[in-house]
MARTIDO-797401 format. One record per residue (C-alpha): residue number from 1; residue in one letter; x, y, z. Coordinates in nm, 2 decimals, always signed. Last residue first. Example, Ala and Ser with C-alpha at 12.3 -4.5 7.8 and 13.67 -1.06 7.14 Angstrom:
2
+-----+----+--------+--------+--------+
!   i ! aa !   east !  north !     up !
+-----+----+--------+--------+--------+
!   2 !  S !  +1.37 !  -0.11 !  +0.71 !
!   1 !  A !  +1.23 !  -0.45 !  +0.78 !
+-----+----+--------+--------+--------+
This chain:
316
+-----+----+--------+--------+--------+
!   i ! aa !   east !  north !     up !
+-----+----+--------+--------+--------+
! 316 !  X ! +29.90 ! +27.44 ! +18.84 !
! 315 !  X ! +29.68 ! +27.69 ! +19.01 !
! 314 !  X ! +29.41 ! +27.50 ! +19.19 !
! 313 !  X ! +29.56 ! +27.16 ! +19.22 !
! 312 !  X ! +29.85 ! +27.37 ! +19.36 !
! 311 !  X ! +29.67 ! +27.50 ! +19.61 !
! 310 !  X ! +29.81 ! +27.83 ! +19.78 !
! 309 !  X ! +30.12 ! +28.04 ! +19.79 !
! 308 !  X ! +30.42 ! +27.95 ! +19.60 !
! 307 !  X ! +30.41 ! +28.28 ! +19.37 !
! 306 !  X ! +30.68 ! +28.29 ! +19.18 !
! 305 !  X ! +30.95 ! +28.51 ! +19.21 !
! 304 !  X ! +30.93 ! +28.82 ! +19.42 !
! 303 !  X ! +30.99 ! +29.07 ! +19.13 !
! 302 !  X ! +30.76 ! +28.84 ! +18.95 !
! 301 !  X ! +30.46 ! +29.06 ! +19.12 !
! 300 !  X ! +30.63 ! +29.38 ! +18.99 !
! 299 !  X ! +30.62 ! +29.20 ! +18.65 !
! 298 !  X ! +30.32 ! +29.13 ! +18.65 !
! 297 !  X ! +30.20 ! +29.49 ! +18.77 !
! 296 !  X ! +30.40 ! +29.62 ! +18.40 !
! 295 !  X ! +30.22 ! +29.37 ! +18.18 !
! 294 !  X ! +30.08 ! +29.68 ! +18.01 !
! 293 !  X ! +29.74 ! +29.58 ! +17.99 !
! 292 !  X ! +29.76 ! +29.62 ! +18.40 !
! 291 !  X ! +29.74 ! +30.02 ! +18.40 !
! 290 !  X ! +29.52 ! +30.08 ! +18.14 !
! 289 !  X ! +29.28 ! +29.87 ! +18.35 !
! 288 !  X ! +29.37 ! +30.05 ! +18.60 !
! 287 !  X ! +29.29 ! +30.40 ! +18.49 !
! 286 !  X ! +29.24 ! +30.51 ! +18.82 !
! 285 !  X ! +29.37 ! +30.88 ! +18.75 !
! 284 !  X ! +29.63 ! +30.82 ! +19.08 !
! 283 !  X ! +29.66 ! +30.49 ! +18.97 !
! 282 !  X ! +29.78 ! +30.58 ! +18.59 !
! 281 !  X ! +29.97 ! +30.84 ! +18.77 !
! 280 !  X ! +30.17 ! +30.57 ! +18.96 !
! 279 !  X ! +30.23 ! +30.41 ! +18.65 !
! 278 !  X ! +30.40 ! +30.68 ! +18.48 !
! 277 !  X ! +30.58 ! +30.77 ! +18.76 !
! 276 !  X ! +30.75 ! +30.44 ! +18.76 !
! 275 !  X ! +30.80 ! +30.45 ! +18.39 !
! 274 !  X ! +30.63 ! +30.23 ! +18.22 !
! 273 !  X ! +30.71 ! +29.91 ! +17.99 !
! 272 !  X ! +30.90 ! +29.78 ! +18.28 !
! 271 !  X ! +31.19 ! +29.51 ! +18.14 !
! 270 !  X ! +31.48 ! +29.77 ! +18.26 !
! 269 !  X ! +31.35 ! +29.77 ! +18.62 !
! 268 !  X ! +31.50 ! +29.39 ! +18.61 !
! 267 !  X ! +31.83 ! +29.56 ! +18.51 !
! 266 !  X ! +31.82 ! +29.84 ! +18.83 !
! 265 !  X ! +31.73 ! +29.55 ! +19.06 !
! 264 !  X ! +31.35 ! +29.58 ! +19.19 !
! 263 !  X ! +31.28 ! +29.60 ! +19.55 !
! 262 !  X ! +31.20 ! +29.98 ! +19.54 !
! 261 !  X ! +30.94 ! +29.88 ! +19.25 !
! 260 !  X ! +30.78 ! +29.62 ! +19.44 !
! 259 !  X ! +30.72 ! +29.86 ! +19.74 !
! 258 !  X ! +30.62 ! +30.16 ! +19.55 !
! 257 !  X ! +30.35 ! +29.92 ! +19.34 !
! 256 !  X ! +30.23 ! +29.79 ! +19.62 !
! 255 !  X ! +30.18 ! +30.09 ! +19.80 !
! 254 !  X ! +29.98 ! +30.24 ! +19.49 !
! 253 !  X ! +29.80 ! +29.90 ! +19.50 !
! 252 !  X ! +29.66 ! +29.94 ! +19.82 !
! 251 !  X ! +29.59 ! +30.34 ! +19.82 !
! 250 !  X ! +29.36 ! +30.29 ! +19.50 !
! 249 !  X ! +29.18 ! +30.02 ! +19.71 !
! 248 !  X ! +29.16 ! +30.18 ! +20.04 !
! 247 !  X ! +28.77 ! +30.19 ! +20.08 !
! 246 !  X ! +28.69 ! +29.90 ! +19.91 !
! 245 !  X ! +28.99 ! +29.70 ! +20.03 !
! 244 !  X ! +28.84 ! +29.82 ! +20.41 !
! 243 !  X ! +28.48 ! +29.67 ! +20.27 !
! 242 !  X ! +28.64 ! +29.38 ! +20.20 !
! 241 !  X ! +28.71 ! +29.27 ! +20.53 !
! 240 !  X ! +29.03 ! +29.28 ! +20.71 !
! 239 !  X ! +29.20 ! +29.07 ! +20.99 !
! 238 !  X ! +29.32 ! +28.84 ! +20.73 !
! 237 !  X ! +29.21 ! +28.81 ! +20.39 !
! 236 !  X ! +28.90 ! +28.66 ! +20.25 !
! 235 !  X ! +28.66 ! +28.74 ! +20.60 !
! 234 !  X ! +28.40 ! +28.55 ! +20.77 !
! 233 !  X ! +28.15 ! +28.70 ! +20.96 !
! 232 !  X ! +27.86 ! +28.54 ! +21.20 !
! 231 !  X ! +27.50 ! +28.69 ! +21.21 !
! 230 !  X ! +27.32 ! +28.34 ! +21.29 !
! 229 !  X ! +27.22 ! +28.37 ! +20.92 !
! 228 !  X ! +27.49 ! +28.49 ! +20.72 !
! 227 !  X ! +27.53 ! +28.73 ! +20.48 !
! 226 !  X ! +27.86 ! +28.91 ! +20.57 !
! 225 !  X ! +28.21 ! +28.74 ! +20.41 !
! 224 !  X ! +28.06 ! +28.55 ! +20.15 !
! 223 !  X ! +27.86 ! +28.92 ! +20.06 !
! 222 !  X ! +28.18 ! +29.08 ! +20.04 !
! 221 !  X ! +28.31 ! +28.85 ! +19.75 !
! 220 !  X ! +27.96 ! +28.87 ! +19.53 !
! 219 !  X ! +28.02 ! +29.29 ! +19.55 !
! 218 !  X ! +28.39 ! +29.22 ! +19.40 !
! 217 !  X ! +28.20 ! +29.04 ! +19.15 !
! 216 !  X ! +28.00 ! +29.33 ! +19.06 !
! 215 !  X ! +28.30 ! +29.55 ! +19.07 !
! 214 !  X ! +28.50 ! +29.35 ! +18.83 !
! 213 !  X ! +28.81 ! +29.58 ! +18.71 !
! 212 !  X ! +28.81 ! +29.79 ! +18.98 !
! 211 !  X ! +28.74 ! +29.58 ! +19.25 !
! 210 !  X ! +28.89 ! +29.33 ! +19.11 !
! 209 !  X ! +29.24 ! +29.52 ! +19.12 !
! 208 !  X ! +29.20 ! +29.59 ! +19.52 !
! 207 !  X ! +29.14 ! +29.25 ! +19.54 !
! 206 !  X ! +29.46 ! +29.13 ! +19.37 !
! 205 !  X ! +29.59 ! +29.42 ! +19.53 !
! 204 !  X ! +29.51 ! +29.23 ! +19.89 !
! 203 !  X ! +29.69 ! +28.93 ! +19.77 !
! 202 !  X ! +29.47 ! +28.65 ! +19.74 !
! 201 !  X ! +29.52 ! +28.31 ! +19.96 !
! 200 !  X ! +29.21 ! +28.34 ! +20.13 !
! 199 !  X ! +29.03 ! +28.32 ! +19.76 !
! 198 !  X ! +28.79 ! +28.55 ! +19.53 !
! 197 !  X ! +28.76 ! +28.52 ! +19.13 !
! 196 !  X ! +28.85 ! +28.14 ! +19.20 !
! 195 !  X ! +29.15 ! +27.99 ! +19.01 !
! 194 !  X ! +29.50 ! +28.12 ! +18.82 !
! 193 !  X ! +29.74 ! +28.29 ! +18.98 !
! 192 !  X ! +29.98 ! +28.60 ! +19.08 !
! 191 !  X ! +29.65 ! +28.81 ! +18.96 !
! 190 !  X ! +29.72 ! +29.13 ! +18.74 !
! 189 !  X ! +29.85 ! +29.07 ! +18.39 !
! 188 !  X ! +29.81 ! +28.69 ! +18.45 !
! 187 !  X ! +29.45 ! +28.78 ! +18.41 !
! 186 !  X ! +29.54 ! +28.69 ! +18.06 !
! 185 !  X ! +29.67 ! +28.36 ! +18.07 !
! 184 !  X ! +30.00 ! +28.37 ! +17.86 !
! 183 !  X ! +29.98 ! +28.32 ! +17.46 !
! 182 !  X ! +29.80 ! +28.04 ! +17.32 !
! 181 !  X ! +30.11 ! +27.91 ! +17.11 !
! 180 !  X ! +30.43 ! +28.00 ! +17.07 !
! 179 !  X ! +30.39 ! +28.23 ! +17.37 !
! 178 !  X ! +30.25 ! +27.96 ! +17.52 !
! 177 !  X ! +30.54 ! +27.75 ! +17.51 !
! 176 !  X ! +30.77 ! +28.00 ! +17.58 !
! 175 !  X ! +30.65 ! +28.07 ! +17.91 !
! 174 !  X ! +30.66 ! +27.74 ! +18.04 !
! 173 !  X ! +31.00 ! +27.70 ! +17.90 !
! 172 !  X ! +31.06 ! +28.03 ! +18.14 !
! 171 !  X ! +30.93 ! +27.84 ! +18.42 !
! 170 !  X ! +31.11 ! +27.54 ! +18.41 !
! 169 !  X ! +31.12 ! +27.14 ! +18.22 !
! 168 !  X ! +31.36 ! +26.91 ! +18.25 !
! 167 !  X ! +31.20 ! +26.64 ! +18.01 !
! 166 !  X ! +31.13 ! +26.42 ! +18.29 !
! 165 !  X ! +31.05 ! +26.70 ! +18.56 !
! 164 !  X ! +30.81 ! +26.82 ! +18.31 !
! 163 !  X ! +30.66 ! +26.47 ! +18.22 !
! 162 !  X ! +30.53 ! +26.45 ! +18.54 !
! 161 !  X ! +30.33 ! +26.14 ! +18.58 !
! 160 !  X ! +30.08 ! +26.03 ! +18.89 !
! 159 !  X ! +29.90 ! +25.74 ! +18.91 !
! 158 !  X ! +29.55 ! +25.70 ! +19.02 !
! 157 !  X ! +29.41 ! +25.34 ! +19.11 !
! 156 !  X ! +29.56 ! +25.37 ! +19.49 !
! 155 !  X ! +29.34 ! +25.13 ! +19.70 !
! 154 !  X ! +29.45 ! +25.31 ! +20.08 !
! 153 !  X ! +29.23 ! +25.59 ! +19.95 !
! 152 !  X ! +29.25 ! +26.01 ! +20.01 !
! 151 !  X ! +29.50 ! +25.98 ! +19.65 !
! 150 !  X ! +29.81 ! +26.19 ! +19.65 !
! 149 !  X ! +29.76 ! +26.44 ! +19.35 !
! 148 !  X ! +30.10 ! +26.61 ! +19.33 !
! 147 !  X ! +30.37 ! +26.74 ! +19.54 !
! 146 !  X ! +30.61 ! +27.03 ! +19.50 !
! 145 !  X ! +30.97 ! +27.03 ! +19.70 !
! 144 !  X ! +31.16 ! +26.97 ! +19.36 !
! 143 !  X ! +31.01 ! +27.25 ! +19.14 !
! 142 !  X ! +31.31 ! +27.33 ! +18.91 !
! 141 !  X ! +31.13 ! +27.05 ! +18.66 !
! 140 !  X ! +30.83 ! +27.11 ! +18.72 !
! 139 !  X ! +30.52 ! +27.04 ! +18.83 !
! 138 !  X ! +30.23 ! +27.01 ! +18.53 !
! 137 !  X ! +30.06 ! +26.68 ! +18.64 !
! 136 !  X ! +29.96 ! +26.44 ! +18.43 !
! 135 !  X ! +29.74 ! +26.13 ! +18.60 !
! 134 !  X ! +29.77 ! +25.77 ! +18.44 !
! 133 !  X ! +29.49 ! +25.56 ! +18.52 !
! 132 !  X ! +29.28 ! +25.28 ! +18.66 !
! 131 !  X ! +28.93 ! +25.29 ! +18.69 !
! 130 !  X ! +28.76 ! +25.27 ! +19.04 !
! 129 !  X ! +28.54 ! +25.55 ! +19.02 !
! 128 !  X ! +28.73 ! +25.80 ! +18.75 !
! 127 !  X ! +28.41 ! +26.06 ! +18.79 !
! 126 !  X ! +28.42 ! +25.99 ! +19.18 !
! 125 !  X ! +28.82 ! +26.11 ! +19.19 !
! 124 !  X ! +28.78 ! +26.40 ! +18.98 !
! 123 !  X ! +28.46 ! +26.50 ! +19.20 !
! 122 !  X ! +28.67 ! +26.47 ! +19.53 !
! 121 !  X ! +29.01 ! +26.59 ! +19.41 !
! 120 !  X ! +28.83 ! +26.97 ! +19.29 !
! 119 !  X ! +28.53 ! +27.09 ! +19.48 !
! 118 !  X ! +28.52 ! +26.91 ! +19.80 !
! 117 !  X ! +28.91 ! +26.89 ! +19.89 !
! 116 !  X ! +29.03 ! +27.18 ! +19.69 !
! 115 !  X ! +28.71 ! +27.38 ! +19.89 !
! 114 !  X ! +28.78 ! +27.22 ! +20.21 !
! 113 !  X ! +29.12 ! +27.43 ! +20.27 !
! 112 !  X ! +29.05 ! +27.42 ! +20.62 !
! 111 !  X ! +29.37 ! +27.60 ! +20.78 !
! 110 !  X ! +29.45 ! +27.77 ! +20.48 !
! 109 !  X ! +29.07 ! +27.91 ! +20.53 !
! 108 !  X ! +28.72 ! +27.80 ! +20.35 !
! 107 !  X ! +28.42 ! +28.02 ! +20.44 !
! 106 !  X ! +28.21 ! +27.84 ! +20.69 !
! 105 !  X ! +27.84 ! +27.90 ! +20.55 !
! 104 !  X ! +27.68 ! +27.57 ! +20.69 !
! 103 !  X ! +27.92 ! +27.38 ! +20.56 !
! 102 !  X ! +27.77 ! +27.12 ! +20.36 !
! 101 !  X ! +27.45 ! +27.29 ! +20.23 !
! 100 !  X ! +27.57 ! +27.66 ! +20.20 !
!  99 !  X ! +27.95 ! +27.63 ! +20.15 !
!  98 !  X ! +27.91 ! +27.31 ! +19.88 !
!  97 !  X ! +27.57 ! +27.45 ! +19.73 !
!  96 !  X ! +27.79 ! +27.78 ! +19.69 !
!  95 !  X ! +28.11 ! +27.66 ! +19.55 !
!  94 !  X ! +27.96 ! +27.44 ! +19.29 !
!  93 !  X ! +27.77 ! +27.71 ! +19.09 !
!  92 !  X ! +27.46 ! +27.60 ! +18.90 !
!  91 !  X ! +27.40 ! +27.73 ! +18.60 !
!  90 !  X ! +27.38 ! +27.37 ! +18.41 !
!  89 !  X ! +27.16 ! +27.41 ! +18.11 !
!  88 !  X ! +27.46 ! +27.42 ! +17.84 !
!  87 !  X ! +27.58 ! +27.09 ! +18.10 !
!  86 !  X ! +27.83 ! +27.02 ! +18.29 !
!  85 !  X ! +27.90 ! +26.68 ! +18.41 !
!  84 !  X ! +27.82 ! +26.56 ! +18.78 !
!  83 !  X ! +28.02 ! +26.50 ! +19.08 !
!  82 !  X ! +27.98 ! +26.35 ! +19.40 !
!  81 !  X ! +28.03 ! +26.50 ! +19.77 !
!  80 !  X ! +27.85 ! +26.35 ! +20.05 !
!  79 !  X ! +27.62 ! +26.60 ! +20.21 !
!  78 !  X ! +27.39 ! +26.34 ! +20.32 !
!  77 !  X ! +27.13 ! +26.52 ! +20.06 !
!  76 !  X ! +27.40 ! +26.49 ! +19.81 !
!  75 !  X ! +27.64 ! +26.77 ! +19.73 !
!  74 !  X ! +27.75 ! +26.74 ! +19.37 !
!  73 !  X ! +28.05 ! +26.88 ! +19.24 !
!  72 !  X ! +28.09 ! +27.01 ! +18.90 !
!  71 !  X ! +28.29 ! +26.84 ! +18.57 !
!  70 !  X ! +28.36 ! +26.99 ! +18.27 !
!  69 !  X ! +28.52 ! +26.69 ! +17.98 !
!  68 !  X ! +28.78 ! +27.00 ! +17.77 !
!  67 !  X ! +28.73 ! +26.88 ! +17.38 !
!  66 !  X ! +29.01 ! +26.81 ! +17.15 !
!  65 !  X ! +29.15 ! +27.02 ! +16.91 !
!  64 !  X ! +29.42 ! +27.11 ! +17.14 !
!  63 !  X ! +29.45 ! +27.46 ! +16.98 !
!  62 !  X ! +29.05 ! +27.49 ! +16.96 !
!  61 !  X ! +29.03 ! +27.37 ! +17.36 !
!  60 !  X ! +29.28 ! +27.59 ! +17.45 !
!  59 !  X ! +29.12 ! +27.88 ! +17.32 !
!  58 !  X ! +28.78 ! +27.72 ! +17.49 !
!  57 !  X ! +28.98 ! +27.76 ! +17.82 !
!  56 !  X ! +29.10 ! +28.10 ! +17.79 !
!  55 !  X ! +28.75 ! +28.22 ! +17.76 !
!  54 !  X ! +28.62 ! +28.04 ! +18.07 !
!  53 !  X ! +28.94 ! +28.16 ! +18.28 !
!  52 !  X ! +28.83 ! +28.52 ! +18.11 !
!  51 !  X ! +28.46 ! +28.46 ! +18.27 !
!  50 !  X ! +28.62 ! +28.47 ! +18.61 !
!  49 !  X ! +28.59 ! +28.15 ! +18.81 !
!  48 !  X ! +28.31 ! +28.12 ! +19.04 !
!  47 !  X ! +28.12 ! +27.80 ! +18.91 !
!  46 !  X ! +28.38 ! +27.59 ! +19.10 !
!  45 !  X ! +28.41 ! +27.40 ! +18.74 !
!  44 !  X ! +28.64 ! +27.11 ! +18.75 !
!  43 !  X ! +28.79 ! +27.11 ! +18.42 !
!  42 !  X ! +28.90 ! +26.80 ! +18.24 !
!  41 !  X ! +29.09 ! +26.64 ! +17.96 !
!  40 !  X ! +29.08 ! +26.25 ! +17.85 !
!  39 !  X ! +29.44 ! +26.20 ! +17.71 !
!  38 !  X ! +29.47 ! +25.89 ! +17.42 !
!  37 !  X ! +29.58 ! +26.07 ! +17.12 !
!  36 !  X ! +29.83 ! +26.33 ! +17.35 !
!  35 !  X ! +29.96 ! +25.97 ! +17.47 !
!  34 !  X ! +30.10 ! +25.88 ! +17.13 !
!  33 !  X ! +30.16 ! +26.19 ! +17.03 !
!  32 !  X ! +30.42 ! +26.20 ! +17.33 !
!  31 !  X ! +30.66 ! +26.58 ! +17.25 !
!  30 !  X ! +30.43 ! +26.79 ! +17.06 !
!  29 !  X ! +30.05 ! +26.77 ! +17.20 !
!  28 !  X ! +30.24 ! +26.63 ! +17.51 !
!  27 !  X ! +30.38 ! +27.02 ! +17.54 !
!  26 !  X ! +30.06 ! +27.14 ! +17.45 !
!  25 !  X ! +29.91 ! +26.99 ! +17.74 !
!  24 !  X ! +30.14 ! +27.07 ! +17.95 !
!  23 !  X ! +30.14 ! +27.41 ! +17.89 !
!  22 !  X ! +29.82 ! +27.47 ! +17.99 !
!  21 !  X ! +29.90 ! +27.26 ! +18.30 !
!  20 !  X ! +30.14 ! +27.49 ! +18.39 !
!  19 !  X ! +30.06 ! +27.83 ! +18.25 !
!  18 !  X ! +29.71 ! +27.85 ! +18.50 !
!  17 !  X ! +29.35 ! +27.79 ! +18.33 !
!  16 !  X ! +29.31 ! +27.51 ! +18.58 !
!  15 !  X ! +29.37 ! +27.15 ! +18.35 !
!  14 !  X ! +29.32 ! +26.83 ! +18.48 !
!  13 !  X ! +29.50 ! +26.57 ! +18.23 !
!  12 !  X ! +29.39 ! +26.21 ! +18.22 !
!  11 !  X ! +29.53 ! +25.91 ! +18.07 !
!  10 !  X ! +29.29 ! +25.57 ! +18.14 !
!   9 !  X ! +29.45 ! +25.23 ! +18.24 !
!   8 !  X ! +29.55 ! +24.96 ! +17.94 !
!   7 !  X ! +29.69 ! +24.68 ! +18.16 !
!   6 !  X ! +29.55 ! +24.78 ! +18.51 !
!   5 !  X ! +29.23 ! +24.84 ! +18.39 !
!   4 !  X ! +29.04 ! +25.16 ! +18.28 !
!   3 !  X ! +29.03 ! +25.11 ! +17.89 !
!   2 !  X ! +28.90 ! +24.75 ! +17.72 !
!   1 !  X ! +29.09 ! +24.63 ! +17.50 !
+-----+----+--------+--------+--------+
């Protein structure tokens, strides 16, 4: 029969390198075998992910033992957005000809969030065309208030699942199934979420922490922000460019790291694997990376909860 129509549509699964949908694959890998057999999985590749993400991803890919279908967006000379596969060959980076040719250089913003728009739904939606399928999305069980895809056409072909909410899924069964299996993203030690290496909806240690751990691509962040052509300037994070995290950056996550600390309950404090002097002088000494291979600025970030903040076809 043939796959695509109403009667036998097409199962997909887009998966982001955060817990959620990582999980979620496994999780039909053991619970639906039947629709595990039949899942297409994809990656839409900004191009500006950090090379961990990348990593992660072919992990997943071995456990799975199925391939991950990469897809990029593809600005047309009318600046309509389509998509195309990734190839060995294919260094081209998404984000860039999308900003540069499209937008003339306007840096996305939570009030223009083009870059989930053009970069992720779009090309997912032109490589299904008008297909029918089954979409799996990795919201949760105690996450009533979340949405999923919600198609941009009045001709809905796309259906979205969410066997989490079915099975009563939450976070700390996340957890546990990669910890049985792939283990926890790691640049979950120090970013609050999966997705771009820069992003208007990351924390200012996040950058602070890039800086250190990725200077060159901390360098690629701060030239969005300044090279320009008519001599405008964008910034990541509000009211401050880069070049203030630069200058501040041991300062920034010092303060962060007092003000999760203080906000932490004397049993939660009990999960650290440093002391809190012990990770201050870590800063101090700027042995970050040290510093985060602990787990210990994860936790201080889970101190709030989870991170709600941003896309959630980004991070799920």
């Amino acid at each position: 029969m043939k796959s695509g129509t109403k009667e036998n549509p097409r199962h997909i699964l887009g998966l982001s390198g955060g817990k959620d949908s990582t999980a979620l694959a496994i999780h039909l890998k053991r619970t639906r075998p039947d629709i595990f057999d039949k899942l297409e999985f994809y990656f839409t590749d900004t191009g500006t992910k950090l090379d961990e993400l990348y990593d992660y991803l072919e992990v997943l890919e071995r456990y799975l033992g199925r391939p991950i279908y990469k897809i990029k967006a593809d600005v047309g000379e009318d600046k309509k957005i389509g998509y195309k596969a990734e190839t060995v060959e294919d260094k081209s980076v998404p984000f860039d000809d999308v900003l540069f040719n499209k937008y003339n250089g306007f840096l996305p913003a939570p009030n223009a969030r083009w870059c989930t728009r053009d970069l992720k739904i779009i090309p997912m939606e032109k490589w299904i065309g008008d297909d029918h399928c089954i979409s799996y999305v990795g919201i949760r069980f105690d996450e009533p208030s979340r949405d999923g895809y919600k198609s941009r056409s009045k001709n809905v072909n796309i259906t979205a699942v969410y066997p989490f909410r079915e099975d009563g899924i939450v976070i700390s069964d996340v957890y546990r199934i990669l910890e049985e299996s792939v283990g926890i993203p790691p640049y979950y030690r120090w970013k609050t979420r999966s997705g771009c290496y820069f992003c208007f909806y990351q924390r200012r240690v996040e950058y602070a922490i890039l800086y250190y751990l990725y200077p060159d691509l901390f360098t690629e962040s701060k030239k969005y922000e300044t090279e320009h052509s008519d001599g405008r300037r964008f910034t990541w994070v509000k009211d401050k460019p880069l070049e203030y995290i630069e200058e501040n950056a041991k300062d920034i996550i010092i303060r962060y790291v007092k003000k999760q600390f203080k906000k932490a309950k004397d049993t939660y404090r009990e999960g650290f694997k440093l002391k809190f002097d012990q990770m201050i002088e870590l800063i101090e000494q700027e042995k970050i990376e040290e510093f985060i291979n602990t787990w210990d600025l994860k936790r201080l970030h889970d101190v709030d909860g989870e991170n709600k903040d941003g896309c959630d076809v980004c991070a799920i």
